[in-house]
Legacy VTK file of the C-alpha trace (Angstrom):
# vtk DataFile Version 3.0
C-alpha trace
ASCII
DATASET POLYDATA
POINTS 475 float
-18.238 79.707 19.306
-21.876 78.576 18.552
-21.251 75.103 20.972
-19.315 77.435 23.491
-22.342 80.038 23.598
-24.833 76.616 23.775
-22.688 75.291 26.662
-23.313 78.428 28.602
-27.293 77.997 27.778
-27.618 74.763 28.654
-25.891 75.348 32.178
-28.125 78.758 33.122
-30.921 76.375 31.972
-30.242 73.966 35.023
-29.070 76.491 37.313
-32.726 78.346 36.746
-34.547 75.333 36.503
-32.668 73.231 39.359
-34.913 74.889 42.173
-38.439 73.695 40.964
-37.943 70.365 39.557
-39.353 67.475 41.424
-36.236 64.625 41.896
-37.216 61.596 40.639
-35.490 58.100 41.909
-34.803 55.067 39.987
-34.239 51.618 41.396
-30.377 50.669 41.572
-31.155 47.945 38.981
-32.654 49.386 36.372
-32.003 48.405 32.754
-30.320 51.752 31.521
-30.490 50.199 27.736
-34.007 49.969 28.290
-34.686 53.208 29.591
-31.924 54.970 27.279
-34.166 53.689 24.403
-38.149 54.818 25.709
-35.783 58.321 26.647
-35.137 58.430 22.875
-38.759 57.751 22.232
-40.441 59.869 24.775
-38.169 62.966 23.466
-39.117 61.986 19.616
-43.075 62.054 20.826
-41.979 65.244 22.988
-41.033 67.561 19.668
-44.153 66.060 17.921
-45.890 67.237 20.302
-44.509 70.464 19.895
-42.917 70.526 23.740
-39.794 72.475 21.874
-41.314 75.609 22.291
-43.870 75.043 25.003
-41.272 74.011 27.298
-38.069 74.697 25.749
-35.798 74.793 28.586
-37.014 71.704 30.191
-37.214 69.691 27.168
-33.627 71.075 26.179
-32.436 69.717 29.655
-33.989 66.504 30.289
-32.802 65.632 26.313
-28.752 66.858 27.532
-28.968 64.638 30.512
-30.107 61.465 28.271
-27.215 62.277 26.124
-25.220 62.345 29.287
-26.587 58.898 30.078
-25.780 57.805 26.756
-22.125 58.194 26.793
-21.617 57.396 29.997
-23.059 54.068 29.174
-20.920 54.046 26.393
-18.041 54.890 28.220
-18.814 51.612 30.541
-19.375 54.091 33.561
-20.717 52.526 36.474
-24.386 51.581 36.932
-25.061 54.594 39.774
-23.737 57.418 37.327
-25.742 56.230 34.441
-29.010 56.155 36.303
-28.302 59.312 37.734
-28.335 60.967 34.866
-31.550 59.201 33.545
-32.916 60.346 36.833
-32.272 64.019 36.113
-33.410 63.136 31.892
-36.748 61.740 33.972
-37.168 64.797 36.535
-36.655 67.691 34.113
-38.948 65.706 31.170
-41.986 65.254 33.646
-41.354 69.566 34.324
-41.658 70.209 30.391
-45.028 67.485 30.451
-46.376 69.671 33.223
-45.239 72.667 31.541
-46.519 71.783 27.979
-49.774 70.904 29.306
-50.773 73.629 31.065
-49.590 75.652 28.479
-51.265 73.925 25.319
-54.723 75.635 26.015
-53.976 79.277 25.643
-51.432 78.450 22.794
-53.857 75.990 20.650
-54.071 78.577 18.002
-50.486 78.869 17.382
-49.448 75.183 18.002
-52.322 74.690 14.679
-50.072 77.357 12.945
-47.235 76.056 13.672
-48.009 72.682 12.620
-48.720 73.906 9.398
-45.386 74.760 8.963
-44.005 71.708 9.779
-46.210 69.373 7.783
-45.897 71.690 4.754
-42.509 69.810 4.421
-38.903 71.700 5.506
-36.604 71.517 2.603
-32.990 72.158 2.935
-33.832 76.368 2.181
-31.874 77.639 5.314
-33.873 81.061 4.771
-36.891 78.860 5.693
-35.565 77.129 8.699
-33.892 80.696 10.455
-37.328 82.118 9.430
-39.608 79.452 11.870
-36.561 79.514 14.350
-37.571 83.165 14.409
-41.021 82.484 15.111
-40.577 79.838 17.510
-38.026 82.252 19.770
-41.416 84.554 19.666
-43.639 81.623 20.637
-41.520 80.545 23.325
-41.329 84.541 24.958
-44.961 84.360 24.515
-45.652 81.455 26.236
-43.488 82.368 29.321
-46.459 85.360 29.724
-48.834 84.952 32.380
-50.901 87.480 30.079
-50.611 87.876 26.220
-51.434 90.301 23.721
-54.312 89.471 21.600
-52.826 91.697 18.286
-49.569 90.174 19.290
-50.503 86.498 18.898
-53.039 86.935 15.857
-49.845 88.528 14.134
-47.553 85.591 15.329
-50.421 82.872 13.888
-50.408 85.238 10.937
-46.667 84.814 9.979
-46.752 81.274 10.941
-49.301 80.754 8.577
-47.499 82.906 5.905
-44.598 80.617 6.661
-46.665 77.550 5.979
-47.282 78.426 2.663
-43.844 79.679 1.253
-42.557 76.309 3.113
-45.191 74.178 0.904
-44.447 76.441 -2.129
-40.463 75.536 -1.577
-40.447 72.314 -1.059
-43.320 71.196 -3.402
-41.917 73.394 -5.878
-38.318 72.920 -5.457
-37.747 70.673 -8.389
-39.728 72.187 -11.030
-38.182 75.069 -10.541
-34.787 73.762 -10.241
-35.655 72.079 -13.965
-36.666 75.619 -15.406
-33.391 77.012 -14.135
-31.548 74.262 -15.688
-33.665 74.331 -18.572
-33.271 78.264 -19.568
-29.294 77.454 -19.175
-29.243 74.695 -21.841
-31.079 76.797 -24.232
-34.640 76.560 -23.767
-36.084 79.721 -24.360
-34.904 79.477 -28.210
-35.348 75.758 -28.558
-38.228 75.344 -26.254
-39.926 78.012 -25.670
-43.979 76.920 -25.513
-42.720 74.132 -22.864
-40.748 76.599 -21.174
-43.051 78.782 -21.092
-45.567 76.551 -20.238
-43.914 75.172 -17.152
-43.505 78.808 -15.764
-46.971 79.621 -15.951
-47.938 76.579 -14.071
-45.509 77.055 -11.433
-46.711 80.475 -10.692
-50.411 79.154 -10.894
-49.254 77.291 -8.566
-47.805 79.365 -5.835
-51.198 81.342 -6.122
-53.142 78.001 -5.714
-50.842 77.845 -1.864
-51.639 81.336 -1.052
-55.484 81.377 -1.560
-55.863 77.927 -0.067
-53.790 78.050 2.952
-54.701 74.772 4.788
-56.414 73.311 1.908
-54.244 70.936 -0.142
-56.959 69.197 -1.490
-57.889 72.662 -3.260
-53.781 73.009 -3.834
-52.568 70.338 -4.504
-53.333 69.111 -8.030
-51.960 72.883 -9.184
-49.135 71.454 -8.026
-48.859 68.136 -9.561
-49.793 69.861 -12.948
-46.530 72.214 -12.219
-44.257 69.641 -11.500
-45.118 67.563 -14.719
-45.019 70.954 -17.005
-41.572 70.889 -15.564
-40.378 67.617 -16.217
-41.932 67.366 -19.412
-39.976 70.695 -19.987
-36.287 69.013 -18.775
-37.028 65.536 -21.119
-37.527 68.042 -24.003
-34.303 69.626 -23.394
-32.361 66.607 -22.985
-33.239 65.508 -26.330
-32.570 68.542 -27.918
-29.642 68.723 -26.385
-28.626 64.976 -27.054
-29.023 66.194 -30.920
-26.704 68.883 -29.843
-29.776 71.342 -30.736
-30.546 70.213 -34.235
-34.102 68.684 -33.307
-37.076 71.452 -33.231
-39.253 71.382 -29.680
-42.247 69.184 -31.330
-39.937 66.585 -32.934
-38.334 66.048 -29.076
-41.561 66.231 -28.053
-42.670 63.605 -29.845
-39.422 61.571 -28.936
-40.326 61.996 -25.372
-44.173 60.171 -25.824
-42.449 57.175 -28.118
-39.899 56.659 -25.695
-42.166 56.152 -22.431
-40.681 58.909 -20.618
-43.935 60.635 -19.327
-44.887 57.275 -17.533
-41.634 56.805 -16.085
-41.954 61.005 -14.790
-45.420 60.263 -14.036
-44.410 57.668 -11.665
-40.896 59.755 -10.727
-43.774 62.378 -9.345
-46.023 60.266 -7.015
-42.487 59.046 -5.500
-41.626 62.512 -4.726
-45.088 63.285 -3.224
-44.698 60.430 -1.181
-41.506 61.413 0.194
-42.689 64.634 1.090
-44.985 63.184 3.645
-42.183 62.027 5.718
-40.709 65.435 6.151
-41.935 66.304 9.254
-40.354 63.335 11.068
-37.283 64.182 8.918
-37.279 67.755 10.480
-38.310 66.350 13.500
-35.207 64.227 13.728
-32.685 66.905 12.334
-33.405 69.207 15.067
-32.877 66.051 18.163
-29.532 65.056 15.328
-28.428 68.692 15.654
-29.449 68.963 19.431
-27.343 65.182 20.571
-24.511 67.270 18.104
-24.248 70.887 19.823
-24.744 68.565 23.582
-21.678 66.526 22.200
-19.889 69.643 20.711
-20.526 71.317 24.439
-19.236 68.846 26.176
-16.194 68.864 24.313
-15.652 72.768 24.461
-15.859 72.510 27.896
-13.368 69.857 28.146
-11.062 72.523 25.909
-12.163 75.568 28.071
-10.806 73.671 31.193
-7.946 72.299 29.201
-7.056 75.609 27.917
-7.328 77.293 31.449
-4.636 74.369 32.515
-2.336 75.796 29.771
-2.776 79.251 30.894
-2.274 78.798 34.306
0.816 76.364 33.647
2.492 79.300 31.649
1.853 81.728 34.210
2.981 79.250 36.742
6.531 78.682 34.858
6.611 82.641 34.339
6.323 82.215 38.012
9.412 79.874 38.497
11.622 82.075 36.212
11.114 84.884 37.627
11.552 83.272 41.122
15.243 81.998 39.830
15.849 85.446 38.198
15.260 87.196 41.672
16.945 85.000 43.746
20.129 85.804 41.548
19.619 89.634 41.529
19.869 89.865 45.561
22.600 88.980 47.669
22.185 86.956 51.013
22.563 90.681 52.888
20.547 92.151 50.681
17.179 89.793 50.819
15.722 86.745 50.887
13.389 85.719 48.034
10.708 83.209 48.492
7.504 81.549 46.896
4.758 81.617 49.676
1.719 80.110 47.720
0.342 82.359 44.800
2.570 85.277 46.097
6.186 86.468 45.800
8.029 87.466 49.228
10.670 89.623 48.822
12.297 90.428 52.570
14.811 93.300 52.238
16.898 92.678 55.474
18.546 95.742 55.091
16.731 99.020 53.842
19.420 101.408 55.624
16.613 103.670 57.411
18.250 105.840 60.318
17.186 105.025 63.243
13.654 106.380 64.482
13.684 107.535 60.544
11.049 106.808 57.182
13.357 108.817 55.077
14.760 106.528 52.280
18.686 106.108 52.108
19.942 106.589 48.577
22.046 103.530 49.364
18.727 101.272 49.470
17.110 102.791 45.999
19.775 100.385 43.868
17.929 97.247 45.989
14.625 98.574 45.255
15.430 99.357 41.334
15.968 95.334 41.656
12.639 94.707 43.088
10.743 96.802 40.502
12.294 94.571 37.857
11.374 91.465 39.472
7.838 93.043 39.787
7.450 94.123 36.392
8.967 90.470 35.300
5.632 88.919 37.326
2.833 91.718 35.663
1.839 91.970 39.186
-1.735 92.524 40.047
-0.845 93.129 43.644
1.979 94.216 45.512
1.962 94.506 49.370
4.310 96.763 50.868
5.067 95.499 54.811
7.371 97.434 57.299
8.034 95.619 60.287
10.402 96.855 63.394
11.831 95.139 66.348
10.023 95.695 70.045
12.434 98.562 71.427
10.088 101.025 71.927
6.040 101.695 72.370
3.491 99.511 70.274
2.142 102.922 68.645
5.175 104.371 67.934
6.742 101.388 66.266
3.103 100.831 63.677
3.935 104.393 62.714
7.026 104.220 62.188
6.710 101.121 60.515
4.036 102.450 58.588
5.703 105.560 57.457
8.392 103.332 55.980
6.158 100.998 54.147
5.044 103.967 52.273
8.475 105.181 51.532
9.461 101.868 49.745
6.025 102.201 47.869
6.646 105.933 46.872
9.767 104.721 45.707
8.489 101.605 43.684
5.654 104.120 42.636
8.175 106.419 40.750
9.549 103.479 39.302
6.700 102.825 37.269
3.906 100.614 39.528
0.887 101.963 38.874
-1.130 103.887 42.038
-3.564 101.393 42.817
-1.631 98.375 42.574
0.333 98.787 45.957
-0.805 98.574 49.177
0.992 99.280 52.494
0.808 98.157 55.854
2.908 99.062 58.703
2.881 96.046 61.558
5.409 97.919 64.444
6.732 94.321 66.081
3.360 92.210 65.883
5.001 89.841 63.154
8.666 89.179 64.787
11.050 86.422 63.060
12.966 85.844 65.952
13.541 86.831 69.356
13.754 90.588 70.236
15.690 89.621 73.632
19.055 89.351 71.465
20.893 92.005 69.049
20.898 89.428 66.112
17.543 89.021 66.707
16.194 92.601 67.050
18.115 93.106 63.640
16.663 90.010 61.744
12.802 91.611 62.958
13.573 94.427 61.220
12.770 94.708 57.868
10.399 95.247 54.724
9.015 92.476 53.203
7.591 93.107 49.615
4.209 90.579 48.536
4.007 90.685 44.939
0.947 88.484 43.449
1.125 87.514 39.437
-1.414 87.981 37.409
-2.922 84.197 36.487
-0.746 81.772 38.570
-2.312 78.877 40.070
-2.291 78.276 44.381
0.957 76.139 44.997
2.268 74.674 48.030
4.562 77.047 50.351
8.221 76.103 50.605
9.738 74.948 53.608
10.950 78.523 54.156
8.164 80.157 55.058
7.056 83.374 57.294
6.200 81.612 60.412
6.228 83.363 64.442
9.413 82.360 66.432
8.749 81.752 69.879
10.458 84.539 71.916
LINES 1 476
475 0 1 2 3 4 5 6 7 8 9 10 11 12 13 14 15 16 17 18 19 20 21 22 23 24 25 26 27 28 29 30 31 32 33 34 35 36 37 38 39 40 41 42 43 44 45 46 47 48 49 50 51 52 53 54 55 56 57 58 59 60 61 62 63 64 65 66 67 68 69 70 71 72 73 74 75 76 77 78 79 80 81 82 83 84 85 86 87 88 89 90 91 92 93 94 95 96 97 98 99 100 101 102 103 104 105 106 107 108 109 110 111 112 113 114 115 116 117 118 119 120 121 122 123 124 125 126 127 128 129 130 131 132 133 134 135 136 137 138 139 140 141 142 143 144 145 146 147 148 149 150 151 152 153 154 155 156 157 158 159 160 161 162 163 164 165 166 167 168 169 170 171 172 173 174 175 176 177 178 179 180 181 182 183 184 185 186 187 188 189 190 191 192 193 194 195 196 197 198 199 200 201 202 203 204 205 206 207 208 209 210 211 212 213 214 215 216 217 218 219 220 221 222 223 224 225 226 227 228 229 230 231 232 233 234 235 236 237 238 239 240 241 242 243 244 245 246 247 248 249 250 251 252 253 254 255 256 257 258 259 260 261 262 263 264 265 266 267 268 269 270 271 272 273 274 275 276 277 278 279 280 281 282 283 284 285 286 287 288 289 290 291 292 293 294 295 296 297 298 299 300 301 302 303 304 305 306 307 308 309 310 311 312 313 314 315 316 317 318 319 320 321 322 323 324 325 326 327 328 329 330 331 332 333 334 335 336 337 338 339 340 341 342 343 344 345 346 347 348 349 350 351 352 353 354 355 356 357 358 359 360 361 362 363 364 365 366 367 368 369 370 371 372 373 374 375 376 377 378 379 380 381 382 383 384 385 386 387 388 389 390 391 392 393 394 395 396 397 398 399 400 401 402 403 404 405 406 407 408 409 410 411 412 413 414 415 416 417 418 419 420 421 422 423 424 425 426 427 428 429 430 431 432 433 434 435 436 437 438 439 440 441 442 443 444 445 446 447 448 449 450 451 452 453 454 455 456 457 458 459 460 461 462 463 464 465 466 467 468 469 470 471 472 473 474
């Protein structure tokens, strides 16, 4: 549902967006590997420049055509379709350049904020990553202002900033507390309680350390450090202890722990994890284009089983069609009516009704052919059925539309009482305007009169007419 409701994004995105962008040409013979690859880095430099929510549309476009490129490069597409879509990637990136740059003045305070957030390191804490997708869908609303609300962006800068610092305390923190967790389950507030306890106090120092000193690791950061090595000085103590199966009191593992090196080895286990974490921008950087080249993929493909579904649906409705073609054909006989497929409709012409002559009443002789056409309706779940009365040329032009009309509505009245609901039929009386045959000859004069009963199904595809069809006769 997610890539279904992204499909639908992406495409309003264009629609909106198609008006305004310039078109930008590429020669025939460009090197699409070439330009596939500096599209990759120009939309890498784009979200560290924080373009994702200065010009989020644009950006989100010009990186779904490159992906476009991409596979149809893959797919061996010809040369023209491949730089046509790195033509549209090209267009729609120079809009969100525009875009971001004459945005980035007015926003400078939040883009700082924001950037705070992202170097403090995103772990894996979804709570974290809905949270700044929160904030950014505020950014981007507040950027699309011509005029913005001074309280309104000090209190967006405010819970970026807020943001900063639980991200920093999470991810810098994620570990130790992890190891206090696991350490309080194996025992440790009875075996090793002054490490334990110990650990916990320098964790929270910690997280107060963040919150006074937002933007300020150098004041941070060793609080930090000092947390992290309380709480893996806290885990080796446990291990041992619990390597003794708990016979071994929490100085003599202690001691254990010194002899046996292990507070280099997590000494050195700790300036490899704070080395990691300075990569996690580019990390989150590159999730986000990951997940964005995954929802473009996983659009493409619900499109493809939108269509393909629609197919399916209008297939069945189409062989509900043909049945209930067959089924009516057998239900009349040759004087009773003729039953065709004229396109997306059902013609049923009832050669036959039995009106008197000059007369709309309907015969109770003709209500056992009708009975037959309100099954073959109901069979179809019609959305439409057309009621036509048509007479032959004895007589004036008026006379004959009303009469014809009157009759029309008769058979519908009928049909009506039969269970078709009030809106779905429509009548039209046509006097002689729409003759079969000639009206010079008896046989003639009797084939032009008649009612001929449209019925469209609900859901069936436009096929060809058949070779019987509902053409003039020249008189």
């Amino acid at each position: 549902m997610r890539n279904l409701v992204k499909a639908a994004v992406i495409s309003m995105m264009v629609f909106s967006c198609a008006q305004s962008v310039k078109r930008v040409s590429l020669p025939a013979d460009t090197n699409v590997k070439t330009a596939i690859s500096e599209g990759d880095k120009n939309i890498q430099d784009a979200y560290s420049n924080q373009w994702d929510v200065l010009a989020h549309e644009e950006l989100m476009t010009s990186a779904n055509y490159l992906n476009k490129a991409k596979q149809a490069d893959r797919d061996g597409k010809d040369q023209a379709k491949v730089v046509d879509q790195l033509e549209n990637y090209q267009a729609y990136y120079n809009e969100a350049q525009a875009k971001s740059a004459a945005r980035t003045s007015k926003m400078t305070g939040l883009l700082s904020a924001r950037e705070a957030v992202l170097t403090a390191g995103m772990t894996q804490n979804s709570k974290d990553r809905k949270a700044l997708a929160s904030l950014d869908n505020d950014f981007r609303d507040m950027a699309d202002d011509s005029t913005i609300d001074p309280k309104d962006y000090a209190k967006l800068q405010k819970e970026y900033f807020e943001l900063g610092a639980l991200v920093k305390k999470n991810t810098a923190l994620a570990t130790a507390r992890r190891q206090v967790e696991e350490a309080r389950n194996n025992k440790a507030s009875k075996n090793a309680p002054s490490a334990l306890n110990m650990a916990e106090l320098d964790i929270k120092s910690a997280e107060n350390m963040v919150d006074a000193n937002q933007g300020k690791p150098e004041m941070y950061q060793p609080a930090i450090d000092k947390a992290n090595r309380s709480a893996a000085l806290l885990a080796a103590i446990v291990a041992e202890q619990k390597r003794a199966n708990y016979n071994l009191d929490e100085n003599s593992a202690r001691r254990l722990v010194q002899q046996s090196g292990m507070l280099a080895k997590m000494d050195a286990d700790l300036a490899a994890s704070k080395t990691a974490l300075t990569n996690t921008r580019s990390e989150y950087i590159a999730a986000q284009i990951a997940l964005q080249n995954s929802e473009a993929e996983g659009s493409e493909k619900d499109a493809a089983l939108k269509a393909q579904s629609k197919m399916l649906t209008q297939a069945e409705a189409d062989k509900k069609f043909q049945v209930a073609l067959e089924s009516a054909r057998q239900k009349f006989s040759k004087s009773e009516a003729d039953v065709y497929r004229q396109g997306d409709r059902l013609l049923i012409r009832l050669k036959n009704v039995g009106f008197s002559s000059g007369a709309a009443t309907l015969p109770e002789t003709s209500k056992t052919i009708l009975d037959k056409v309100s099954t073959v309706a109901q069979e179809l779940n019609p959305k439409e059925i057309v009621v036509e009365g048509h007479t032959d040329s004895v007589g004036s032009a008026t006379v004959n539309e009303e009469l014809s009309q009157k009759r029309a509505d008769s058979v519908a009245t009928y049909l009506k009482e039969k269970g078709m609901t009030q809106n779905m039929i429509k009548t039209e009386g046509y006097g002689f305007q729409k003759p079969l045959s000639t009206n010079k000859t008896k046989a003639g004069r009797a084939q032009n009169r008649r009612v001929d009963i449209w019925i469209t199904p609900e859901g069936v595809q436009q096929a060809a007419a058949p070779a019987a069809t509902d053409t003039k006769k020249s008189e």
